[in-house]
C-alpha positions, 0 to 999 in steps of 0.5 A: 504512484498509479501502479502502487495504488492499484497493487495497495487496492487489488491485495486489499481485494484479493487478500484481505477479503478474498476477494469478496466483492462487498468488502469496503475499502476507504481511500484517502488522497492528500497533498501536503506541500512537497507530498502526496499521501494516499490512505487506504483503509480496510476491515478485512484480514490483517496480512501476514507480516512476513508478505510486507517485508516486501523483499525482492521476488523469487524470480520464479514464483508466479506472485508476490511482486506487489509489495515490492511494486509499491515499495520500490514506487513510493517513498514511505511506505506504512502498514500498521492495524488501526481500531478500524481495521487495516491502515496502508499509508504510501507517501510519495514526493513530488519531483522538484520538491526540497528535501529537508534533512 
């Protein structure tokens, strides 16, 4: 989860506001019974869909591996453009948690 979180937040920095340093990101954290929820939330660049397909990467390309990280390390995984800005919502469940069907 800390490595999904960290990539969501450095592709924020680096590609939504290129990598200016006063770009706001809004983090949200919420456990919900069997889950936790992590919210990030940016006024930035909106990305290109075809970077969160999040496909596996050309092993030899130096970058986009971050978008695999995060979809391989959470459960859910949702981007979607929001009136105030760009909203990535990763859910993970918590091990021993029941799965409903």
């Amino acid at each position: 989860m800390t490595l999904a979180v960290d990539e969501a937040l450095a592709n924020v920095i680096r590609h939504a506001y290129h990598g200016d340093p006063f770009g706001k990101i809004e983090v949200d954290c919420r456990g919900e019974g069997d889950r936790l929820e992590f919210t990030l939330l940016d006024q930035g660049e909106a990305p290109d869909p075809e970077r969160l397909n999040g496909s596996p990467p050309d092993t030899f390309s130096l970058g986009g591996r971050g978008t695999h990280l995060i979809r391989m390390a959470m459960d859910e995984v949702m981007y979607e453009r929001v009136s105030g800005g760009n909203q990535l919502r990763m859910t993970k469940r918590l091990p021993g948690s029941r799965q409903t069907l």
